[in-house]
VOLO-836199 format. One line per 5 residues: number of its first residue (from 0); for each residue x, y, z of N, C-alpha, C, CB. Coordinates in steps of 0.001 Angstrom, whole numbers, plus 524288, in hexadecimal, padded with zeros to 5 digits. Glycine has a CB too. Layout:
BEGIN
NUM) X:Y:Z:X:Y:Z:X:Y:Z:X:Y:Z  ...
//
This chain:
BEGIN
0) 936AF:0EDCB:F185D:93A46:0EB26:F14D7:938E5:0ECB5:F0F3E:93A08:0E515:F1593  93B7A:0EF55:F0B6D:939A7:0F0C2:F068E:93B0B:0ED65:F02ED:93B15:0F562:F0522  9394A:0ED60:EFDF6:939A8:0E92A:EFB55:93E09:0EB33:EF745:93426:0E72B:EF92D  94265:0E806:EF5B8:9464C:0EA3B:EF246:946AF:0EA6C:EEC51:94A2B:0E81D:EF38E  946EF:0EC8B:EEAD0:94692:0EABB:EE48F:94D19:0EC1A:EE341:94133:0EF21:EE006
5) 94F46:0E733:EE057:954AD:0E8D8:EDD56:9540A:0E9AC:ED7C5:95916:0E48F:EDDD2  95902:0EB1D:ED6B8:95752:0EC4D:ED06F:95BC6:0E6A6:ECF43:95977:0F480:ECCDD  95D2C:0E7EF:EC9C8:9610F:0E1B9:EC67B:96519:0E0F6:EC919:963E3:0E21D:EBFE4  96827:0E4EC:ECA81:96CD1:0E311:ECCC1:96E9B:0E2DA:ED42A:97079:0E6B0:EC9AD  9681E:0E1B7:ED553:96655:0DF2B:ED9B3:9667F:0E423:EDF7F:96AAD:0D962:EDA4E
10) 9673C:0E92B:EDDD8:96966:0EEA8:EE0ED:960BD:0EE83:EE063:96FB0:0F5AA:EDBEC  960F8:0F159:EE63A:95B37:0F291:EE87E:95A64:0F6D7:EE544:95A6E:0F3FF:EEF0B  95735:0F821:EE36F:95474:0FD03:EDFC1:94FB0:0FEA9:EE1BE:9531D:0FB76:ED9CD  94D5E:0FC78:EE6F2:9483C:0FFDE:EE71F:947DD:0FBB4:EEABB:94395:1014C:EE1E4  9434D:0FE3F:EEF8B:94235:0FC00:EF39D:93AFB:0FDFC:EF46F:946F9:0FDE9:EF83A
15) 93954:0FA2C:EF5B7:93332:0FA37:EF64E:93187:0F876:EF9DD:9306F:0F814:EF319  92C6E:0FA1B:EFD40:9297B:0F802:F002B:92800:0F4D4:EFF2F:926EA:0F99C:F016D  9237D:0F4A1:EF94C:920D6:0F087:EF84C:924BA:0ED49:EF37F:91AC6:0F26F:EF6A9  9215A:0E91F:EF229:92405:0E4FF:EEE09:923EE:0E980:EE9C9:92032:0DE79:EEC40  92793:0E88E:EE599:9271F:0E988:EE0CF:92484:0E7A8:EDCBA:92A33:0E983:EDFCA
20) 9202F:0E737:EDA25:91DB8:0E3DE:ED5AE:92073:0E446:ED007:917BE:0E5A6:ED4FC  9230F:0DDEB:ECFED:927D4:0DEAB:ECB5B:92D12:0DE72:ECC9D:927B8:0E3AF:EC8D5  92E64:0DFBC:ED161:93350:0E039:ED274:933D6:0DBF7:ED705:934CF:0E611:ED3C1  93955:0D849:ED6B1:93A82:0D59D:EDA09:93F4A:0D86C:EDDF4:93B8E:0D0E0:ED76B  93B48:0D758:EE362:93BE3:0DB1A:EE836:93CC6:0D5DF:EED66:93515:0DFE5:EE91F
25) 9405C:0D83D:EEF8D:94303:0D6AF:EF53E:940EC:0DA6C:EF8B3:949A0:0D6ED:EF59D  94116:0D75F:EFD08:94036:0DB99:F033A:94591:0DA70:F051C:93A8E:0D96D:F08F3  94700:0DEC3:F06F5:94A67:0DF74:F0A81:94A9C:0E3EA:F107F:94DF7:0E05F:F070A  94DEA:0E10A:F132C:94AF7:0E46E:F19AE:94DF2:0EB9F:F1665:95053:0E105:F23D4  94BD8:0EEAF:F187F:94CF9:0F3D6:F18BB:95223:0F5F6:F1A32:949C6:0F5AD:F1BAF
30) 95448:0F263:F1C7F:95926:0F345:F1E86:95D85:0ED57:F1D58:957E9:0F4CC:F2530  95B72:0EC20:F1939:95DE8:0E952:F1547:96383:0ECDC:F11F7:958CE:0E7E5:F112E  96820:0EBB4:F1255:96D0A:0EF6A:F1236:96BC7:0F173:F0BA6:9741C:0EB95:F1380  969F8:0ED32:F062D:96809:0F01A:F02E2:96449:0F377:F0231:9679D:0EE4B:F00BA  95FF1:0F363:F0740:95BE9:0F756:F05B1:95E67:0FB8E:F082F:955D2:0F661:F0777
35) 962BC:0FBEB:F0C28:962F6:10100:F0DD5:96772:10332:F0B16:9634C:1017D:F1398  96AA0:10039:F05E6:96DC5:10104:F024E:96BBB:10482:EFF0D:96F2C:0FCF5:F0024  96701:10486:EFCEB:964AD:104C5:EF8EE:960B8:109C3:EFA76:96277:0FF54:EF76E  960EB:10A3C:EFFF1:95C7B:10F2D:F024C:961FF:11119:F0198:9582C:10F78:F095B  9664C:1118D:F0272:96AAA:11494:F0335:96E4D:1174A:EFF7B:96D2C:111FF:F0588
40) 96BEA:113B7:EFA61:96DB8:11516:EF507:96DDE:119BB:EF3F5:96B2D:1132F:EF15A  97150:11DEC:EF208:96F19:1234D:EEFEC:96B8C:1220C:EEBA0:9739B:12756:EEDCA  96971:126E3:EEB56:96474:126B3:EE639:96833:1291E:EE196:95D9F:12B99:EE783  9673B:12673:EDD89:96981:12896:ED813:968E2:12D9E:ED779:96739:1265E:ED364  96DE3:12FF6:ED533:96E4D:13439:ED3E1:96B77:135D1:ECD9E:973BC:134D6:ED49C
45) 96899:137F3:ECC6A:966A4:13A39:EC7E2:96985:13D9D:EC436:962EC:13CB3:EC943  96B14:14165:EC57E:96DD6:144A5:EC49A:97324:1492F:EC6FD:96AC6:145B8:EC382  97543:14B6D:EC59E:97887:14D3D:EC8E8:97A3C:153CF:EC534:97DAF:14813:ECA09  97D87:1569A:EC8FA:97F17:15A9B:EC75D:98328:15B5D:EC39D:97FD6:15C93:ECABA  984F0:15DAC:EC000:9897F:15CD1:EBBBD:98E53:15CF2:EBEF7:989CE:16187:EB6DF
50) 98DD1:16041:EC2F8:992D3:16093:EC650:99287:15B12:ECA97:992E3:16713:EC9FF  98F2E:159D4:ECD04:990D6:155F4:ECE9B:991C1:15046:ECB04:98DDC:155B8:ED253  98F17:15069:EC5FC:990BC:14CB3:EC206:997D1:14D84:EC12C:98CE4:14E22:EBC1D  9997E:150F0:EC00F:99EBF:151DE:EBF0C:9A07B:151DE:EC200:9A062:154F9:EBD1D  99EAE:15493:EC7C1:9A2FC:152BA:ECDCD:9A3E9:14D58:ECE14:9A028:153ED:ED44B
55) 99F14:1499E:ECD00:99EFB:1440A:ECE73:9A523:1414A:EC912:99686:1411A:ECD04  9A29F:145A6:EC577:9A7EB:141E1:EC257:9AD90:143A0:EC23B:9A700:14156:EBC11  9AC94:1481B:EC51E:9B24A:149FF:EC59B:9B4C1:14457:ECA3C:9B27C:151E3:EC8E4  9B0CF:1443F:ED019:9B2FE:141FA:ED38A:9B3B1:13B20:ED28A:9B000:143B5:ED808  9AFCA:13AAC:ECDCA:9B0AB:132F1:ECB86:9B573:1339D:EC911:9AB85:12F7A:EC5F8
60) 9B82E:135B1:EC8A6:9BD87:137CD:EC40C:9BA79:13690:EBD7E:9C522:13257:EC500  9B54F:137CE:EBC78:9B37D:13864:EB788:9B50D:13CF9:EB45E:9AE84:13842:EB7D1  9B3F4:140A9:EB571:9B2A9:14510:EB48A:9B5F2:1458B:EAEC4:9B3E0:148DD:EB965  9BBF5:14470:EAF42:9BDD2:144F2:EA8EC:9BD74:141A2:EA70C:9C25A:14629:EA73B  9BCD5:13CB8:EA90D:9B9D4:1381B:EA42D:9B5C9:139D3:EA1EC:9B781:132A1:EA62D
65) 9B10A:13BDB:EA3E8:9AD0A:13D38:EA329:9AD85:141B9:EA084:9AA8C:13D31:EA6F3  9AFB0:14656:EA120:9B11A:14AFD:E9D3E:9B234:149B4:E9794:9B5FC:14DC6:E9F22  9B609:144DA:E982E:9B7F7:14468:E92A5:9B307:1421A:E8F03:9BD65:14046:E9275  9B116:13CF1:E9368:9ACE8:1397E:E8EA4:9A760:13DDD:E8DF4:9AA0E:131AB:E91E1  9A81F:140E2:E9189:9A356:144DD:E8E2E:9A4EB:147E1:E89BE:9A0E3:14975:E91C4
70) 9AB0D:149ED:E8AB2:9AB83:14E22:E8588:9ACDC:148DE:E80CE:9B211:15415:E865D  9AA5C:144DF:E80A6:9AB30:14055:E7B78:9A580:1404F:E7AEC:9AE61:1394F:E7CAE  9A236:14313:E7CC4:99BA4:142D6:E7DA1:99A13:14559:E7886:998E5:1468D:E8367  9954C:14331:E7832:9925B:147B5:E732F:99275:14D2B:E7706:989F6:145B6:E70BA  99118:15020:E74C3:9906A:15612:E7494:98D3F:1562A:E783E:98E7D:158F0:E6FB0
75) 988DC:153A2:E78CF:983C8:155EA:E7A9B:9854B:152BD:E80C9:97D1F:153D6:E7665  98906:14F41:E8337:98945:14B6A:E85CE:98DF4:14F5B:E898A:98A8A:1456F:E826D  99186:152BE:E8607:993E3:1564D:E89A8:9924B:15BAB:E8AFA:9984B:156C0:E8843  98D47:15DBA:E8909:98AE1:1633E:E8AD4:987DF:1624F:E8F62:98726:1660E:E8693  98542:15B3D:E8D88:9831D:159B4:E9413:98672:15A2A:E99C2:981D8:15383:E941A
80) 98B7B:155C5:E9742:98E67:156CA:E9C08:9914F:15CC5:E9DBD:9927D:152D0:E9BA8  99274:16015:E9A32:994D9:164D4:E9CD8:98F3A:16790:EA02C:997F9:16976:E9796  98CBA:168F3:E9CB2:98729:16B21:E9D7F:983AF:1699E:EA2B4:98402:16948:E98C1  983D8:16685:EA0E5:97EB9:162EA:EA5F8:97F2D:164FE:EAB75:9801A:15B34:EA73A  97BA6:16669:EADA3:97A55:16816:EB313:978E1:1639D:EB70B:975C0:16BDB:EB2C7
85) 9781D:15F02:EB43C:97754:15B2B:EB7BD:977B0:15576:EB418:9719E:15C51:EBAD4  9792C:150BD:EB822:97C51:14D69:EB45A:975D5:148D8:EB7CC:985E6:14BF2:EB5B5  971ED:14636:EB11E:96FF4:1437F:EB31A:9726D:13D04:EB471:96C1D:14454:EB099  9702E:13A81:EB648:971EB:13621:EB813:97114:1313A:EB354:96EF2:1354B:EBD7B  96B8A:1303F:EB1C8:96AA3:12EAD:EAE4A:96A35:12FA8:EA809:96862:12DDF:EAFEB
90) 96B89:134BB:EA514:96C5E:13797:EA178:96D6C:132C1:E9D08:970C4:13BD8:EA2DD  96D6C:13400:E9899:96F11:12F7F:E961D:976B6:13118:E94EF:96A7C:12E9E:E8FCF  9777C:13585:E93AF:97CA7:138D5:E956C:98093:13825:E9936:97B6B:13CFC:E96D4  97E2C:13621:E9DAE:98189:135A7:EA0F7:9811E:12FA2:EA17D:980C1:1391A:EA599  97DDB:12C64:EA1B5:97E29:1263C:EA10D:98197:12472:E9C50:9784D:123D4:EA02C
95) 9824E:1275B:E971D:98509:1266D:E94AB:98C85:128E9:E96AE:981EA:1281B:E9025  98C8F:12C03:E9AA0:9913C:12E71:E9AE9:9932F:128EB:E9F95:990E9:135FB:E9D1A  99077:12735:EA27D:9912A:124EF:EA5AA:991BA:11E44:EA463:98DA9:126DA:EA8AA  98FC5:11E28:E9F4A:990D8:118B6:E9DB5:99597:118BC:E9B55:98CF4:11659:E9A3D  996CF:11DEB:E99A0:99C07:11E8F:E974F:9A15D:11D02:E9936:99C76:12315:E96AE
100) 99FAA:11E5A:E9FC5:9A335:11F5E:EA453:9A2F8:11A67:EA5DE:9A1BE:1239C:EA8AA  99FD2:116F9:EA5C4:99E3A:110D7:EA854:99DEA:10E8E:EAC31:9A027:10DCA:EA770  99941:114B3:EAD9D:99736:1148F:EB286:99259:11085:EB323:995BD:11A09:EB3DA  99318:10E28:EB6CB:98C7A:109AB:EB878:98834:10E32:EB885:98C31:105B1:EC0BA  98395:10D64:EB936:97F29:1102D:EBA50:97FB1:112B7:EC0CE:97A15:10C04:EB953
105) 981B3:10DE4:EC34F:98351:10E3E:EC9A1:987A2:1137F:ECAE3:986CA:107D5:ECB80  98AE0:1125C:EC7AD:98D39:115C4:EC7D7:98BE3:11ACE:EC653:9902D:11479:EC64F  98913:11B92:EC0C9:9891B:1212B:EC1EB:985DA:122A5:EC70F:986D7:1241F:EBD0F  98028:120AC:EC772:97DEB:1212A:ECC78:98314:12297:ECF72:97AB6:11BD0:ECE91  985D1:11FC4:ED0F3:9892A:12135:ED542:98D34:1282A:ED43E:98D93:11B2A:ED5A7
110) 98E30:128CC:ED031:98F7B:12D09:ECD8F:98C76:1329F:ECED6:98ED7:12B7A:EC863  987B5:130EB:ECDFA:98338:135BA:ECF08:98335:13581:ED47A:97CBB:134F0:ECC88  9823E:12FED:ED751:98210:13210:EDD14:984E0:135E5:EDF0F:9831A:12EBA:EE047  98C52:134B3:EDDD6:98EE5:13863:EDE9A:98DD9:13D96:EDD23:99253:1373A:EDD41  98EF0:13D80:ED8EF:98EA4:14342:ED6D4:988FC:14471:EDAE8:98DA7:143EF:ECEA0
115) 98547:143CD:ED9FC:980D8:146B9:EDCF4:98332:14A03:EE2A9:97C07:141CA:EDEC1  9857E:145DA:EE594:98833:148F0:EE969:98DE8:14ADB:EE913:987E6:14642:EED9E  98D21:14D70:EE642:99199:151DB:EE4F9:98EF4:15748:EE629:993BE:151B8:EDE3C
//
């Protein structure tokens, strides 16, 4: 039975054998439907390819929203996006393009998942 740790908005974030020191921890059986939710989770995407960044926004129907609010970009904000060989996840560039867009955090996660499998 491993011990669960959630984070604030009560979603499992980490699972342990032993107690956590500091952290308030639940047991739950192993085959508890959230622990096998949460073993089942994909793992965050980090980064991704420029082409699958732009496939992913061609197929969200982004792609000319997103064309336009970059060419309103500083200079240095559109040599990244034409340029770039790979689109990071956490960048401060792209968290700002994505707050633009008013995307959740969840969501982009969910964004990169896609694109990754492209």
């Amino acid at each position: 039975m491993p011990y669960v740790m959630r984070n604030a908005d009560g979603d499992i974030c980490g699972l342990f054998e032993q107690p956590q020191e500091g952290f308030a921890e639940e047991l739950l059986a192993a085959d508890d439907a959230a622990v096998i939710d949460f073993l089942n989770k994909p793992l965050p995407v980090a980064a991704v390819s420029a082409r699958q960044f732009k496939l992913q926004l061609l197929a969200a129907g982004l792609l000319d929203s997103v064309d336009a609010w970059v060419a309103q970009q500083p200079r240095d904000v559109q040599i990244a996006y034409e340029y770039s060989g790979i689109f990071v996840r956490n960048s401060p560039m792209m968290e700002t393009g994505f707050s633009a867009m008013g995307f959740t955090p969840q969501q982009i996660d969910g964004f990169f998942v896609a694109a990754a499998q492209l």
